[in-house]
C-alpha positions as CSV (number, residue, x, y, z in Angstrom):
1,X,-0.7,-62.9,22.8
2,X,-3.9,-65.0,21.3
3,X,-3.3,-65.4,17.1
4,X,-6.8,-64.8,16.4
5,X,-7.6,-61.3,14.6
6,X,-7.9,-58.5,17.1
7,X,-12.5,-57.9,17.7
8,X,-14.0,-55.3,18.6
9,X,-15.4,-56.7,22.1
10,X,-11.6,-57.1,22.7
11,X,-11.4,-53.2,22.2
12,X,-13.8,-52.4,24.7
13,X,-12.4,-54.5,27.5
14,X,-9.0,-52.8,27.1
15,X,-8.8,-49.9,29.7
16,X,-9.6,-46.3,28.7
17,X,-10.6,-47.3,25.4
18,X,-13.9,-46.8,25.7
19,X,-13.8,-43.5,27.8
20,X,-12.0,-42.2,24.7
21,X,-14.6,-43.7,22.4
22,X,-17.1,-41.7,23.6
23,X,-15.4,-38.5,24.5
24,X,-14.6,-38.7,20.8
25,X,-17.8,-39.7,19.5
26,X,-19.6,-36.9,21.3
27,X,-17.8,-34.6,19.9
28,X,-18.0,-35.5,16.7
29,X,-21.7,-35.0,17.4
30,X,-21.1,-31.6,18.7
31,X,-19.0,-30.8,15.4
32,X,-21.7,-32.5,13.4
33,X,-24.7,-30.4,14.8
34,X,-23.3,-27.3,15.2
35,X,-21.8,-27.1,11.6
36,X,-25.0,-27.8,10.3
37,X,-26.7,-25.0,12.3
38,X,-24.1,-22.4,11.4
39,X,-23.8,-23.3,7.5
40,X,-27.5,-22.8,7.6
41,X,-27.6,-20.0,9.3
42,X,-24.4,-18.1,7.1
43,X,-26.7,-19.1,3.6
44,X,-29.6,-17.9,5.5
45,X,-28.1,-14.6,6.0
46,X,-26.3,-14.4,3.4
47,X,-27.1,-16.5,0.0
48,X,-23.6,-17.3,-0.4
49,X,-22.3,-21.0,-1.0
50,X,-19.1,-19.9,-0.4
51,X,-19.7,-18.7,2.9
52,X,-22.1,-21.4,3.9
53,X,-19.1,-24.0,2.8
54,X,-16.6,-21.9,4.9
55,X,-19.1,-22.3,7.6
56,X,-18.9,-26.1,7.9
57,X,-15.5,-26.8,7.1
58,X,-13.7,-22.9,7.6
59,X,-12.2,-23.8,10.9
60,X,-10.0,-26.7,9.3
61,X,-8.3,-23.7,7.5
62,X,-7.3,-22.6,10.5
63,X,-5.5,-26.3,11.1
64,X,-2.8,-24.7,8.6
65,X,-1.5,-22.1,11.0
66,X,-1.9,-24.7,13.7
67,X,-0.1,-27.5,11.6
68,X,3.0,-25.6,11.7
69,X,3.0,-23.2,15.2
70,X,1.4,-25.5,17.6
71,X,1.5,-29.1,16.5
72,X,4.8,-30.4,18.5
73,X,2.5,-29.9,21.6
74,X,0.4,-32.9,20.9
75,X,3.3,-35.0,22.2
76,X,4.0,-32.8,25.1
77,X,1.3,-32.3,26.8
78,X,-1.3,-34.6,29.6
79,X,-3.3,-35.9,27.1
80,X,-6.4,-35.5,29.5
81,X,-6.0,-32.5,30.3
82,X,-5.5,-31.2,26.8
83,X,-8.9,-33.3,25.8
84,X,-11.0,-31.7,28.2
85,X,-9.4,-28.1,27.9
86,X,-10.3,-28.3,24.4
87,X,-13.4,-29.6,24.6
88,X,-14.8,-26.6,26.8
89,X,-12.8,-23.9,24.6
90,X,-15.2,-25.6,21.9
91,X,-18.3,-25.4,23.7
92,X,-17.6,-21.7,24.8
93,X,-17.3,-20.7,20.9
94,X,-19.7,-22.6,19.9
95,X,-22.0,-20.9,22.9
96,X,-20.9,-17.7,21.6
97,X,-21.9,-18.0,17.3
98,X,-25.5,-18.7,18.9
99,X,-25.5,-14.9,20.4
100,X,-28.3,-13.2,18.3
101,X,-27.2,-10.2,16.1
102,X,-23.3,-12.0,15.9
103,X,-22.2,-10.5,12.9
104,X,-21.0,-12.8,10.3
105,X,-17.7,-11.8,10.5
106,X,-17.2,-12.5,14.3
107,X,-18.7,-15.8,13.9
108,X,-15.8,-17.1,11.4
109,X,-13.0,-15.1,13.8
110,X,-14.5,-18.0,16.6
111,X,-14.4,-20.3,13.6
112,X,-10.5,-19.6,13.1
113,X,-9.5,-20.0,16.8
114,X,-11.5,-23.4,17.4
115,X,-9.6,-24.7,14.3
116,X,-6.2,-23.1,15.8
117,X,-6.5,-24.6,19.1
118,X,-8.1,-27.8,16.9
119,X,-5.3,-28.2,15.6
120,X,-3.7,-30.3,17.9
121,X,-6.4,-32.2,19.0
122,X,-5.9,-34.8,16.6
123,X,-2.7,-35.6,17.5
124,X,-3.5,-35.7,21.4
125,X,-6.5,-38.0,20.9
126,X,-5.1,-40.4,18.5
127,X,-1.4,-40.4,20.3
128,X,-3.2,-41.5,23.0
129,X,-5.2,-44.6,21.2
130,X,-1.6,-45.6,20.3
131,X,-0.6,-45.4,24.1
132,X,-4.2,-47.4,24.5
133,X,-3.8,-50.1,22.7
134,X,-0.8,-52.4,21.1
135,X,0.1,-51.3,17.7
136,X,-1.2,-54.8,15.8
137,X,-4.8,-53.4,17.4
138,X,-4.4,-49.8,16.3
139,X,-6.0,-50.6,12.8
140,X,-9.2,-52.0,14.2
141,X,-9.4,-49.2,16.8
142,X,-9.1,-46.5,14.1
143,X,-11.7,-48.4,12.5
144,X,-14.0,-48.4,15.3
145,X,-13.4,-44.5,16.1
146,X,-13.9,-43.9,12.3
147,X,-17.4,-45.8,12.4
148,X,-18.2,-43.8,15.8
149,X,-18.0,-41.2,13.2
150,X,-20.2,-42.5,11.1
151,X,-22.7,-43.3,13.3
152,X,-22.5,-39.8,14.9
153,X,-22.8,-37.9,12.1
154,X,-25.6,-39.7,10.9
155,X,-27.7,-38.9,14.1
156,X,-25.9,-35.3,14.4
157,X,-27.0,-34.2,10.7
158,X,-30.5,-36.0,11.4
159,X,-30.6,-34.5,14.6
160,X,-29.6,-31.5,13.5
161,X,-32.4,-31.2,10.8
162,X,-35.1,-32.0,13.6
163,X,-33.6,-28.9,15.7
164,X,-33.1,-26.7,12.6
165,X,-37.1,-27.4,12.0
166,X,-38.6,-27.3,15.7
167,X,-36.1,-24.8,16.8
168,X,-33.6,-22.6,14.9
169,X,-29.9,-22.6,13.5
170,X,-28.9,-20.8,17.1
171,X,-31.1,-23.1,18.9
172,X,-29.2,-26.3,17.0
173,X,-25.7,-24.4,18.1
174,X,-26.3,-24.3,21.7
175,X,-27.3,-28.2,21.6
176,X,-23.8,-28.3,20.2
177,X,-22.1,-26.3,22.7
178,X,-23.7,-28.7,25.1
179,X,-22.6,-31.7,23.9
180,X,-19.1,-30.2,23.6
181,X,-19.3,-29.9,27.6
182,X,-20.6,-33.2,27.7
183,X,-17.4,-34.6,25.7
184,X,-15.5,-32.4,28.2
185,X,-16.9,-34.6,31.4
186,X,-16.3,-37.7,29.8
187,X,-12.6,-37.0,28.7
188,X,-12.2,-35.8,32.4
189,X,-14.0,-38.6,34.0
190,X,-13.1,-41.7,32.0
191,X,-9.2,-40.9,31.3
192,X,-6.3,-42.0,33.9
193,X,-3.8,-39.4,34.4
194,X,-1.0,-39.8,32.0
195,X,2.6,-37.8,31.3
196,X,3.3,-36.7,27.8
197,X,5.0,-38.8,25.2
198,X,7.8,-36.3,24.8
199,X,9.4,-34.1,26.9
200,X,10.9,-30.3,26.3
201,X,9.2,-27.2,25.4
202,X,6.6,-27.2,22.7
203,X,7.3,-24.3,20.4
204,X,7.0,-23.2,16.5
205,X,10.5,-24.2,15.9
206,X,10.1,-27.6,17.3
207,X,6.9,-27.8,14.9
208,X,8.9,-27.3,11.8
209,X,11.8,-29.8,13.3
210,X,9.3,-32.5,13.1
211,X,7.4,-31.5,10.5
212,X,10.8,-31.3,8.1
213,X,11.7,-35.1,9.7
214,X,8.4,-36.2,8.8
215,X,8.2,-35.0,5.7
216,X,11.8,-36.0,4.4
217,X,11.1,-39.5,3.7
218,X,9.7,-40.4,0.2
219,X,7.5,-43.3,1.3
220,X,6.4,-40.6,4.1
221,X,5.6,-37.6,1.6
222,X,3.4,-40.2,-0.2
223,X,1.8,-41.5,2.3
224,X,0.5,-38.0,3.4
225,X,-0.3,-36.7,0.2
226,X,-2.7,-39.5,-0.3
227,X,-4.1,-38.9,2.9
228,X,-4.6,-35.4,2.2
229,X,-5.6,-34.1,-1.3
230,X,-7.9,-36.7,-2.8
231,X,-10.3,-37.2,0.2
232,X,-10.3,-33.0,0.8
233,X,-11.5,-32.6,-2.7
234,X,-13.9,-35.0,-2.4
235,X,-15.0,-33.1,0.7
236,X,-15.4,-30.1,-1.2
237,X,-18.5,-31.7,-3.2
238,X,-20.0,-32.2,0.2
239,X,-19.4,-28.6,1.1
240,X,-21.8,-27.9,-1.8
241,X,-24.7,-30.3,-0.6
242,X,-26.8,-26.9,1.4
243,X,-26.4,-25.2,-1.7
244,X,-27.0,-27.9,-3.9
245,X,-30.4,-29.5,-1.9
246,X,-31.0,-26.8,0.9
247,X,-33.9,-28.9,1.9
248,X,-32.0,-32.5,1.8
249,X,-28.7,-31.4,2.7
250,X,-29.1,-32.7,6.3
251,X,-30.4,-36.4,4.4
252,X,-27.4,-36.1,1.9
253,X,-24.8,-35.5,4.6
254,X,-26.6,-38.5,6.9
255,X,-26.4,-40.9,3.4
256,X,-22.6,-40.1,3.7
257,X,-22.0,-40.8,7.0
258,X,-23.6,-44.2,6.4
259,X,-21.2,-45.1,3.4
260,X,-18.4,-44.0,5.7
261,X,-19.3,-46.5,8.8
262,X,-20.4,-48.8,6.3
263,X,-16.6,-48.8,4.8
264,X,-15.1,-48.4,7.7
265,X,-16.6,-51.3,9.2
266,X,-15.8,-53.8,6.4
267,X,-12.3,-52.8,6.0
268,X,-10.7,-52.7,9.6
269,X,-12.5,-55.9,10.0
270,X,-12.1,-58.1,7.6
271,X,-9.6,-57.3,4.7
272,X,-7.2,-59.4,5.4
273,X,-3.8,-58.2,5.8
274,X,-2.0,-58.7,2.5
275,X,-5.0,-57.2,0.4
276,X,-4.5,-53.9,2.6
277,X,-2.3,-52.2,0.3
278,X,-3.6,-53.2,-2.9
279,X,-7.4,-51.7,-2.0
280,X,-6.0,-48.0,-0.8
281,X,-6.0,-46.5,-4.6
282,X,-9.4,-48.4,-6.0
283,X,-11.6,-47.0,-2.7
284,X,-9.9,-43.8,-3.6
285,X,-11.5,-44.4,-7.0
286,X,-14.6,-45.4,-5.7
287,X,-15.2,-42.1,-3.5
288,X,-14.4,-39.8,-5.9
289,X,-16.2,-41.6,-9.1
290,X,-19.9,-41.0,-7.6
291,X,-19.4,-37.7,-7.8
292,X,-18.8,-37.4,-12.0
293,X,-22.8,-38.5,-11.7
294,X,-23.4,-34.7,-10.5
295,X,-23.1,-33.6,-14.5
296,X,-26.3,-35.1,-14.9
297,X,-27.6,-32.9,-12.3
298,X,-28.8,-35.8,-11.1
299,X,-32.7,-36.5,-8.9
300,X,-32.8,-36.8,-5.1
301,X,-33.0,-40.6,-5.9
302,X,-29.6,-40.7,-7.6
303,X,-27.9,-38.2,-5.4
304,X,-28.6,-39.9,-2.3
305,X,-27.2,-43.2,-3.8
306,X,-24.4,-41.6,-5.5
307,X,-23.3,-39.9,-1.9
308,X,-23.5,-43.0,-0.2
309,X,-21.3,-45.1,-2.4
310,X,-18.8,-43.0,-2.2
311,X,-18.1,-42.6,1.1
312,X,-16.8,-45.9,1.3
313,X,-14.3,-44.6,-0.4
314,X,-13.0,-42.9,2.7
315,X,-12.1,-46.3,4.6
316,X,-9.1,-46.0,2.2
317,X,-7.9,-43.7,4.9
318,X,-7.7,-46.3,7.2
319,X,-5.0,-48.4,5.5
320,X,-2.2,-45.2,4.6
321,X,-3.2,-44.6,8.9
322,X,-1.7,-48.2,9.4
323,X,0.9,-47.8,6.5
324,X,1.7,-44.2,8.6
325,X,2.2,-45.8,11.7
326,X,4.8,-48.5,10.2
327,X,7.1,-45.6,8.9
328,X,7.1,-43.5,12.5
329,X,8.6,-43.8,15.4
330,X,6.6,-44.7,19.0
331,X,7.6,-41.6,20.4
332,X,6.9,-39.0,17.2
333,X,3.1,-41.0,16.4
334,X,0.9,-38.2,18.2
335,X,2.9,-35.6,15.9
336,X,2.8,-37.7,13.1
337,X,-0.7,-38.6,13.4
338,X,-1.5,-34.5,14.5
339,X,0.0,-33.7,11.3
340,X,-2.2,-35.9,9.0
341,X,-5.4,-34.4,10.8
342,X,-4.4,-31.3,10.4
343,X,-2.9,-31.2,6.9
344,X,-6.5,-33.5,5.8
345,X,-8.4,-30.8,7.3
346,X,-6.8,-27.9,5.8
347,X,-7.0,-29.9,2.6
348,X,-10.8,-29.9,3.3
349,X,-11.1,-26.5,4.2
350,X,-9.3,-25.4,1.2
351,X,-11.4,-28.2,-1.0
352,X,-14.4,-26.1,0.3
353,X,-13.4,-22.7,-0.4
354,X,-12.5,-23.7,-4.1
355,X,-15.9,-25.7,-4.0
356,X,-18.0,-22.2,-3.1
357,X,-15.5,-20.1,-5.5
358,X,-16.2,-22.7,-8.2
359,X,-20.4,-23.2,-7.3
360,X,-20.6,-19.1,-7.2
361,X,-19.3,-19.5,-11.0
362,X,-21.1,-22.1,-12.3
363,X,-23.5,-24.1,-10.2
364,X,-23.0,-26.3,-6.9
365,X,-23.7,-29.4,-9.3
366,X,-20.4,-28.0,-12.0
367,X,-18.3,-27.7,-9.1
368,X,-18.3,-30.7,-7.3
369,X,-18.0,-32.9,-11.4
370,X,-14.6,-30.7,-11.3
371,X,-13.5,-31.3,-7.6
372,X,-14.1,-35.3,-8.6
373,X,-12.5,-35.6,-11.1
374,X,-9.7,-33.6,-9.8
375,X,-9.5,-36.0,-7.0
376,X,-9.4,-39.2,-9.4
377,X,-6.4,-37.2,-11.0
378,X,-4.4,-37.1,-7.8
379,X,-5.0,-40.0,-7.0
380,X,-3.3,-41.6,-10.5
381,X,-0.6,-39.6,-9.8
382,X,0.1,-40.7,-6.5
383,X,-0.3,-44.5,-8.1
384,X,2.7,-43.5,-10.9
385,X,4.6,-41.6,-8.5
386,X,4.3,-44.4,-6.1
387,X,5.6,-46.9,-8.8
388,X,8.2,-45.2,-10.1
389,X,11.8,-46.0,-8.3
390,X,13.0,-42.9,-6.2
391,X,16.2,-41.6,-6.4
392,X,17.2,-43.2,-2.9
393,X,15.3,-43.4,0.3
394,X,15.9,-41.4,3.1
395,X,13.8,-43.5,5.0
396,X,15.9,-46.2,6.3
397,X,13.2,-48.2,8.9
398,X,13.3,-51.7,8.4
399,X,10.0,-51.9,7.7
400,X,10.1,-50.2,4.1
401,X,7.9,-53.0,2.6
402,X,5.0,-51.9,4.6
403,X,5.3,-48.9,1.7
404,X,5.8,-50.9,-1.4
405,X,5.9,-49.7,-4.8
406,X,2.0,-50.2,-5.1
407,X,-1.2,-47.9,-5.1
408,X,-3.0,-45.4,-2.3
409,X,-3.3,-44.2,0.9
410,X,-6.0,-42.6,3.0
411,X,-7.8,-39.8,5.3
């Protein structure tokens, strides 16, 4: 193997890589576009922030139910198949929110089952980068699909706010359930044929098996917590952004999306190695600091800047991934790695809800001041608890000093 740091043009000449890039990167855009068009469409019809927050991140409540009924299937079944299936059960439900005269209530019963079946999408797809590529490259391939992210959320939200003014929120969702289809070809046409990772049945009782495994280990339970809670709250402030700017939120939500790629890009290039685990807790800090700023009720000006410094923050996620991956076995990853999507989204979900409850109390600008500094809170707390000498590790991998006494861990 070269000793040179993995690159990125080394990522793109290793097989099927890049077929999953974009498969994944479309749909993000898909996600992207036709969030925005429903959360507009729900405040539009309704007035309600908590509604129009459900509307763009609802479906990750959904991840809950999936997180512990459906999850041991991301190990057990063909990976492209389950891509592509998913991908058209997503456009078809995204298709169907566009119907004219949908009542609001229907629209968040398709919002419940695309997060169900969601659910163990994450596991598939990023099981599958870690059949793609050697484990010393998974870090800088995570990076890359985090800053596909990025960049595809910045042209889905601008995009999005184009279609929203020349056409209309149900004109934005069918450009969504397009794309969706589109994500489906490419998963179908780009992806060899594979078997799963595991074999037996996949079943609810299997899910809580692995689950309770997972979970068991203290370096583990840390590791996931940090992945989950402070970045979902954080998420809840952007939840708030329609309600907060109706007419910027599309500009707000791009401004993130930049910060994101932006920290994403540094970090899974060129921190080195042993500075990995010391920078987790501090970009925690620094995505959910911004936010305090919202007190102020602060300008356009500020807000935009204040959004986009924080969402640096969320390449913090990249190094409790890596960490993640050092304290699992090969054959449990998609599992393990389904279970930190799905437990990050539910987080978000929730962080949303509480974000709407909290704005229809107060204000949008209140609410997301409390869901930061709630964040910085947790994430303290996960630095003490992390530093404090456990009663005896049930984790017994070799590899314990990839999870050393020291702060964070990410989304």
């Amino acid at each position: 193997m070269p000793r040179h740091s993995p690159r990125y043009r080394d990522l793109f000449r290793t097989p099927e890589f890049t077929p999953l890039f974009l498969a994944s990167s479309v749909q993000v855009a898909a996600q992207t576009v036709s969030g925005l068009g429903l959360a507009t469409l729900v405040f539009r019809s309704t007035g309600s922030p908590l509604l129009s927050a459900l509307a763009l991140f609802g479906p990750s409540l959904a991840q809950l139910v999936g997180a512990t009924t459906l999850l041991s299937a991301a190990d057990r079944l063909p990976p492209r198949a389950a891509l592509t299936t998913l991908a058209l059960v997503f456009a078809a439900g995204t298709a169907a929110q566009a119907i004219p005269g949908l009542p609001v209530a229907a629209a968040f019963a398709v919002l419940f089952l695309q997060g169900l079946v969601g659910s163990v999408g994450g596991g598939v797809r990023y099981g599958l980068l870690t059949e793609i590529l050697p484990r010393e490259r998974f870090l800088i391939g995570r990076s890359v699909m985090n800053m596909a992210v990025g960049g595809c959320q910045i042209a889905g939200f601008a995009t999005g706010g184009l279609l929203l003014a020349l056409l209309s929120p149900r004109g934005t969702l069918l450009t969504g359930a397009a794309l969706y289809a589109l994500g489906a070809l490419l998963a179908r046409a780009g992806l060899t044929r594979r078997a799963p990772r595991a074999t037996g049945r996949a079943s609810a009782a299997e899910t809580w098996r692995t689950n309770a495994k997972l979970w068991s280990a203290r370096p583990r339970r840390h590791t996931y917590l940090a992945l989950w809670v402070p970045n979902g709250l954080v998420v809840g402030c952007e939840s708030l952004f329609v309600p907060y700017a109706p007419e910027r939120a599309g500009l707000l939500f791009a401004c993130a999306a930049a910060g994101m790629l932006a920290g994403d890009a540094v970090v899974g290039r060129f921190v080195p190695t042993a500075w990995r685990a010391r920078l987790a807790a501090p970009l925690q800090a620094v995505l959910a600091a911004p936010y305090l700023l919202f007190a102020l009720r602060p300008g356009p000006a500020l807000a935009l800047v204040a959004v986009t410094v924080s969402a640096v923050g969320y390449s913090a996620s990249l190094l409790y991934q890596e960490r993640l991956m050092d304290l699992v076995p090969e054959e449990l990853s998609g599992h393990a790695l389904g279970l930190h999507t799905s437990g990050m989204l539910a987080l978000q979900g929730l962080s949303a809800a509480l974000a709407g409850s909290l704005a229809q109390l107060t204000s949008p600008a209140t609410a997301m001041t409390l869901l930061a500094a709630g964040s910085l809170a947790v994430t303290c707390a996960l630095v003490a608890l992390r530093e404090r000498p456990g009663p005896g590790r049930r984790d017994t991998r070799p590899a314990d000093p990839a999870c050393p006494a020291v702060p964070g861990d990410r989304r």
